[in-house]
C-alpha positions in Angstrom: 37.5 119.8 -61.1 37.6 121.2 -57.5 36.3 117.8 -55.3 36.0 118.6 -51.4 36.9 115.1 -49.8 35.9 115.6 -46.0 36.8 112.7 -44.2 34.7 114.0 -40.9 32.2 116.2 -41.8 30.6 118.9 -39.7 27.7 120.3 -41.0 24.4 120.3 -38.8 21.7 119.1 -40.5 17.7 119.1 -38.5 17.3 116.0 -41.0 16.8 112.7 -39.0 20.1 109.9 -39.1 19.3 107.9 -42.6 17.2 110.4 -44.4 18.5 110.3 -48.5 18.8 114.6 -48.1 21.3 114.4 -45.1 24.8 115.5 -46.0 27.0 112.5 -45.3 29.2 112.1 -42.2 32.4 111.5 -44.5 33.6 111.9 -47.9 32.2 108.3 -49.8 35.2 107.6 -51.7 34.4 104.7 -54.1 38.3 104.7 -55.5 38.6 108.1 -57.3 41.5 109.5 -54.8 43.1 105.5 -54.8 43.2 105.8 -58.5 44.6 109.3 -58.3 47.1 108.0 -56.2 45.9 110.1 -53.2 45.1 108.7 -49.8 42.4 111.0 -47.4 43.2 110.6 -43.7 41.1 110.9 -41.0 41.7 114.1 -38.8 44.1 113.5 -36.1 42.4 116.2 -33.3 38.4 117.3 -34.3 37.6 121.1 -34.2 39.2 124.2 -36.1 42.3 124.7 -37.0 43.6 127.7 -40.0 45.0 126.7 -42.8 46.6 127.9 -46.3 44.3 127.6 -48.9 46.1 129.0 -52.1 48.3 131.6 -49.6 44.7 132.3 -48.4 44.3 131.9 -44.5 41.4 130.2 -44.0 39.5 128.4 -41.4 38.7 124.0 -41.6 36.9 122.0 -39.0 38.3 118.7 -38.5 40.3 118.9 -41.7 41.8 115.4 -43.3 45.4 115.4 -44.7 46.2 114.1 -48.1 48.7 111.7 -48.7 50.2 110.8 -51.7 50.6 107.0 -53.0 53.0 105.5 -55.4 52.5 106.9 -59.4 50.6 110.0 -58.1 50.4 112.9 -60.6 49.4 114.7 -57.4 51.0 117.4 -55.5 50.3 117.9 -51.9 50.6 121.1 -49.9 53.0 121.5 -47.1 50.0 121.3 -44.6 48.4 118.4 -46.7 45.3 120.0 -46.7 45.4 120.4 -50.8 46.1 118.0 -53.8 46.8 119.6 -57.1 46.5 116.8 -59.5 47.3 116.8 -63.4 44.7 114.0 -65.0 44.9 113.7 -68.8 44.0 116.8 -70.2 42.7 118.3 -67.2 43.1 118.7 -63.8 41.4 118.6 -60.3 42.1 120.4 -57.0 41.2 118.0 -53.9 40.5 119.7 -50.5 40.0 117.5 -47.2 37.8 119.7 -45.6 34.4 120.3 -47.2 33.6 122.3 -43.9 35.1 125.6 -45.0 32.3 126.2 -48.0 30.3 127.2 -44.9 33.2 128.5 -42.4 33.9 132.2 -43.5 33.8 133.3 -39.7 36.6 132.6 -36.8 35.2 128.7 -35.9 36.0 129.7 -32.5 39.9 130.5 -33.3 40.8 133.5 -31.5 42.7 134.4 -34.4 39.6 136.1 -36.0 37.6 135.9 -39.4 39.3 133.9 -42.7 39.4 134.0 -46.1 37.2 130.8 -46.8 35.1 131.8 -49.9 37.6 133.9 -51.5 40.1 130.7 -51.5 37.5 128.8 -52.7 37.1 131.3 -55.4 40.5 131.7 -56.5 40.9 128.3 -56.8 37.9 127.7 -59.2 39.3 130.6 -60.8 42.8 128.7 -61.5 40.9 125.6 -62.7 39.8 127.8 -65.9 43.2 129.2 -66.6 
């Protein structure tokens, strides 16, 4: 399972505030990541930053961090931006930034482009291997 938890989404949307079609302005975590023994924290500064995504250089806005919680069969990359978790007999991949599906362009970095759907690709990818 590949789950984009964004704690502060940025998508524009020309939907009105409380229409059922609008994306939501946070991830609506009902327990899953608790139960995974994964906390998602709010990002500390809003706007872009570049991140590693699978070695992949790729470009968030307002990314979370991950944080792991006691009896997590989680691991979290060194930027927490990724959770890689083994669940039963599967396993999910758990990114804090659901902003990079539409992000394949420099987000204002001066930096330049990123690697955004070919990260996203790989890592779907993985999940079948």
């Amino acid at each position: 399972m590949l789950l984009l938890a964004d704690p502060r989404l940025d998508w524009e949307s020309s939907l009105p505030i409380g229409d059922k079609r609008r994306p939501p302005f946070s991830f609506p975590d009902t327990g899953l990541l608790e139960h995974w023994g994964l906390q998602l924290i709010d990002p500390v500064q809003p706007g872009p930053a570049l991140r590693d995504l699978g070695g992949r250089r790729v470009v968030t806005r307002s990314p979370g961090t991950l944080r792991l919680s006691k009896g997590s069969s989680c691991r979290v990359s060194g930027d927490s931006l990724v959770a890689r978790c083994s669940l039963g007999k599967g396993r999910a991949v758990v990114i804090a930034d659901a902003d990079l599906v539409q992000a394949d362009v420099s987000g204002g970095l001066e930096e330049g482009g990123s690697e955004n759907r070919e990260a996203l690709a790989a890592e779907l990818a993985a999940l079948r291997d």
